[in-house]
C-alpha positions in Angstrom: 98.3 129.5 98.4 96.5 128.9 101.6 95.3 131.7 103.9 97.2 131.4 106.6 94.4 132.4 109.4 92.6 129.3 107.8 95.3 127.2 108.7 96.1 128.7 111.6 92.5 127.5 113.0 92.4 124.3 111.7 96.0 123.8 113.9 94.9 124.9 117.1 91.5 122.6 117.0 94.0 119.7 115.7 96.4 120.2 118.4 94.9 122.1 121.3 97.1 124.6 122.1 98.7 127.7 120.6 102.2 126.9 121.7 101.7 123.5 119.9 100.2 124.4 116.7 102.7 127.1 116.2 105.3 124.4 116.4 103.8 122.5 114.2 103.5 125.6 111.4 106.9 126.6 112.4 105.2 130.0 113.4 105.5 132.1 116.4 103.3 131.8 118.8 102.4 135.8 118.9 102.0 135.5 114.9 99.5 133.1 115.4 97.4 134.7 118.0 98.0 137.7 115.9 95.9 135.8 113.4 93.5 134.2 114.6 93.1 137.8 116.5 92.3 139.7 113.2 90.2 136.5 112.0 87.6 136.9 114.9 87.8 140.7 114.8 86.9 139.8 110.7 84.0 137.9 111.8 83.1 139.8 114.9 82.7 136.5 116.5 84.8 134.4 119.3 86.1 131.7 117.9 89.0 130.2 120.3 88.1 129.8 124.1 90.9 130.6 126.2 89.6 130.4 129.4 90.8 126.3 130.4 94.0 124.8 130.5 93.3 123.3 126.7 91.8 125.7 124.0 89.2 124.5 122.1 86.6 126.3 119.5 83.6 127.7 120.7 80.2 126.7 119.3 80.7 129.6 116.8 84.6 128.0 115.7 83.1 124.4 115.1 80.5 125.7 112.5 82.9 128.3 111.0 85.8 125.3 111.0 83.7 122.7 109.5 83.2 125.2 106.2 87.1 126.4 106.5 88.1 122.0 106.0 86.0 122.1 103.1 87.0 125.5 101.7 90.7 123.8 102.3 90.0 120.7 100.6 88.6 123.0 97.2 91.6 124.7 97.1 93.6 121.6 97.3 92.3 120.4 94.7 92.3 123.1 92.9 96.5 123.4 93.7 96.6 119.8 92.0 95.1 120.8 89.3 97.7 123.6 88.4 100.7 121.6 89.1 99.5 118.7 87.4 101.9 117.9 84.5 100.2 117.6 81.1 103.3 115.3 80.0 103.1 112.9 82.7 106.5 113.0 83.7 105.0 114.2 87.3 102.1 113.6 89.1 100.2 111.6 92.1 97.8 108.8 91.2 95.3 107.9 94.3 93.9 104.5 94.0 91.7 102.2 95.8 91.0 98.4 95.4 89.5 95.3 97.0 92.2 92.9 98.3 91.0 90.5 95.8 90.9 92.9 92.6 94.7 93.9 93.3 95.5 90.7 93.1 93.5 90.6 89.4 94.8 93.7 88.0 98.3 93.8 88.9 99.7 93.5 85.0 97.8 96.7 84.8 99.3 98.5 87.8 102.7 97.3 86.3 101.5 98.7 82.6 100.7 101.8 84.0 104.4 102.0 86.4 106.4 101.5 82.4 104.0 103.9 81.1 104.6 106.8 83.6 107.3 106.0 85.8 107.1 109.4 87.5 103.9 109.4 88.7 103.9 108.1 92.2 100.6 105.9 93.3 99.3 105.6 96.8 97.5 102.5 97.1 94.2 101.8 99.6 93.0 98.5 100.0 88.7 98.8 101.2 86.5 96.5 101.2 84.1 97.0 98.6 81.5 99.4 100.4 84.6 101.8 102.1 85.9 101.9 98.4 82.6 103.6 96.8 82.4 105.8 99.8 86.2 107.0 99.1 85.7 107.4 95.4 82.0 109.6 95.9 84.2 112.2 98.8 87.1 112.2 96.6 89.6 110.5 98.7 91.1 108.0 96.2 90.9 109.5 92.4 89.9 105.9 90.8 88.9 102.6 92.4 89.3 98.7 91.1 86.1 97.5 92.4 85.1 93.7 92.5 81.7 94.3 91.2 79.8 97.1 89.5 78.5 99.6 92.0 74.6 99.7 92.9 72.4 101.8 90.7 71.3 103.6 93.9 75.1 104.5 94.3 75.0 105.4 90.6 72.8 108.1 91.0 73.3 109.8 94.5 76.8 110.1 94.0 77.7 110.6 90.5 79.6 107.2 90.3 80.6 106.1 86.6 82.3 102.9 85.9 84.0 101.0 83.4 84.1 97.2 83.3 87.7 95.6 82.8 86.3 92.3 82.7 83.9 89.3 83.6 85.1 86.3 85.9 83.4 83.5 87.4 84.2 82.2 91.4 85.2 78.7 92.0 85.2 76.6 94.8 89.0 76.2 95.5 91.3 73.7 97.2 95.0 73.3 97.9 96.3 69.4 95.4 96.3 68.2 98.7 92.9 68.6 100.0 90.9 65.3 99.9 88.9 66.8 96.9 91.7 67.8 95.1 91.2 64.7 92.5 87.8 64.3 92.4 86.3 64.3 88.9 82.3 64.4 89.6 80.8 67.8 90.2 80.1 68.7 93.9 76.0 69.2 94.4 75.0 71.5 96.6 74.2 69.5 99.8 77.9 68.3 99.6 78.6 71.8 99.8 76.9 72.2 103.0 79.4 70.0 104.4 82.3 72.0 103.3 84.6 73.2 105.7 84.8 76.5 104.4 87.5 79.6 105.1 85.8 82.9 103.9 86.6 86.7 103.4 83.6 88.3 106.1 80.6 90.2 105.0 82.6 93.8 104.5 83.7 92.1 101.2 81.3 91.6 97.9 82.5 88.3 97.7 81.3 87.3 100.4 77.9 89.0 100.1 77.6 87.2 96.8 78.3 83.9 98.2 76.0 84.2 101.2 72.9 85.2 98.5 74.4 81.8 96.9 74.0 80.0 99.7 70.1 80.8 100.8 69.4 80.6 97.5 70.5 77.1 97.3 69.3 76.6 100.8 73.2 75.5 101.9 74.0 76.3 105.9 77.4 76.6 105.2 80.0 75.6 107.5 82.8 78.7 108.1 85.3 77.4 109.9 87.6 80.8 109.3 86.7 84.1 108.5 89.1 86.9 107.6 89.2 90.4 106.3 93.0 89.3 104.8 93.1 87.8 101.4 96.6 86.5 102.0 95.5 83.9 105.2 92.5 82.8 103.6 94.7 81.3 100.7 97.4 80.5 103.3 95.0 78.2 105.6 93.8 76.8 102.1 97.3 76.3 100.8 97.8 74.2 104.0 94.9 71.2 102.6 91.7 71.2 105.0 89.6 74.3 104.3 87.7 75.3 100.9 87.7 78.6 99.6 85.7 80.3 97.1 88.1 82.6 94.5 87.6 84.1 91.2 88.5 81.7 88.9 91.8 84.1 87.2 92.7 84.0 90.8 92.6 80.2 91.1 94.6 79.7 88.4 97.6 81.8 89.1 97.7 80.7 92.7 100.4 77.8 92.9 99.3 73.9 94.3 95.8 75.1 94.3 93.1 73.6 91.8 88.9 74.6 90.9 86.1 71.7 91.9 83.6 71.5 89.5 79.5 71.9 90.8 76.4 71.1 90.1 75.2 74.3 90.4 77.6 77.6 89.1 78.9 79.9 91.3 77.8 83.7 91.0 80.0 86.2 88.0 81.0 89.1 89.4 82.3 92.1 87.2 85.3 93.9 88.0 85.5 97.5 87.9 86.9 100.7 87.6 84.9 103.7 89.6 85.2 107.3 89.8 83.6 110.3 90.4 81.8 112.3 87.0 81.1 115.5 88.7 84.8 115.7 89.9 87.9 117.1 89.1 90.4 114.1 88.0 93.3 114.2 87.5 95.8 114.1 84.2 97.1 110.8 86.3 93.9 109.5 86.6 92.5 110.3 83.3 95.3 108.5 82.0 95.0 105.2 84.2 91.4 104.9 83.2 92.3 105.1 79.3 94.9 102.7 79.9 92.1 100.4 81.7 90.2 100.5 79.1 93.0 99.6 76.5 93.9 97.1 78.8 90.7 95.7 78.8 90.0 95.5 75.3 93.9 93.5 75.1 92.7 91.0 77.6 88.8 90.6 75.4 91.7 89.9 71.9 93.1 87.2 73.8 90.5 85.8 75.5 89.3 85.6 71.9 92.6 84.0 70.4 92.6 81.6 73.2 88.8 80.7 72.4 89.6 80.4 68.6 92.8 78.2 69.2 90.6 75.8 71.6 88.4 75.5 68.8 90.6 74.5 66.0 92.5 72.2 68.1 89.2 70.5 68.9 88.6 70.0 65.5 91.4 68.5 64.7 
């Protein structure tokens, strides 16, 4: 339970006017004057300006308001906490990912849907630096990142992480791209001359691809940029324009094929993030043990596959 006076502020900043945030609470407007009367007779201290056509706080209401939205935020959590069901047969799962890493994961999220079919899951896609931020102030409960977080992140904000697995990126065409049946490697000049369609630099990808690229010393030629997964592989899928992709990403895309190069493409990691000093929830708790189960499923037969590539070799 809220108290009311608290909510009763935070309204009237929100909507600017008594008559409208009493609407909005489904109070009357006299029971909230009433309140917010008592509050500034509590504090001895104005905190609404009436005098213009608009009330607004005073100087005194922003500095008291700003604690009250964080006092509110505590005690929302701490009303998830008590309702959260220790069965799982209720609950909300907030989650935040990378448009690529959905994309990656998505036999987990559907794991985790049989698992617990009644916990509901809001879903953020961030590029890769909005996603840390949401994960250290608590606005997602767990984040699928595309690489590790920094160890400066690490530190000042009480990220931990878990790795769900390694991939390599590939250079990637559509079977009807020129390239598309090429057999020798492509050297790093030739990759210079690629035309090239790109997520931009809010992504990790692309941040790892650019440190590629000057270390290399390859002025790539970016003929698209996009912050939408889904129209980089759709100009691709059309045959002019190169992409770079994780390779599991290559592979499950239809009509699209890896080029080999002289020079490998950067690893990334990809990752699931959240908070240690936190609250988390029973939802979350149990999405990042299933992560790690699922993680360990995909290292088995990884392993199988290597084992059964080897005897058939020998053979």
């Amino acid at each position: 339970m809220m108290p009311r006076n608290l909510l009763y502020l935070r309204a009237i900043h929100e909507h600017g006017s008594f008559t409208r945030a009493a609407e909005a609470l489904n109070v009357s407007q006299p029971t909230l004057s009433q309140q917010i009367k008592q509050l500034e007779e509590a504090l001895d201290s104005q905190l609404i300006d009436r005098t213009g056509r608009h009330v607004r706080l005073t100087d005194a209401g922003e500095i008291y308001l700003s604690h009250v939205c964080r006092a509110l935020s505590e005690l929302s959590a701490g009303t998830r906490a008590i309702k959260d069901v220790q069965d799982l047969s209720r609950g909300l799962l907030r989650l935040g990912w990378t448009p690529i890493t959905n994309c990656l994961t998505c036999s987990l999220l559907a794991a985790f849907k049989r698992r617990f079919p009644g916990i509901a899951l809001t879903a953020t896609e961030l590029p890769q630096i909005e996603l840390e931020a949401a994960v250290a102030c608590s606005k997602v409960d767990i984040g699928i990142a595309f690489s590790e977080p920094t160890s400066s992140l690490k530190q000042s904000n009480g990220i931990s992480w878990f790795t769900l697995f390694e991939d390599t990126l590939s250079l990637a065409v559509s079977v009807r791209h020129h390239l598309a049946s090429r057999e020798l490697p492509i050297t790093p000049e030739e990759q210079g001359g690629l035309q090239l369609g790109l997520l931009n630099s809010d992504f990790a990808l692309r941040r790892m691809l650019d440190e590629y690229f000057y270390d290399h010393s390859i002025a790539p030629q970016v003929v698209m940029e996009s912050n939408s997964l889904n129209a980089i592989v759709e100009i691709v899928r059309l045959g002019s324009t190169v992409t770079v992709l994780p390779n599991k990403l290559v592979i499950s895309c239809e009509g699209f094929r890896s080029l080999e190069v002289t020079s490998p493409l950067p690893r990334h990691k990809v990752s699931l993030i959240w908070h240690q000093g936190r609250y988390m929830s029973a939802a979350a708790r149990a999405f990042k043990e299933l992560g790690i189960e699922w993680s360990r499923s995909l290292e088995k037969n990884d392993a199988q596959a290597r084992d059964t590539g080897c005897i058939a070799n020998r053979t």
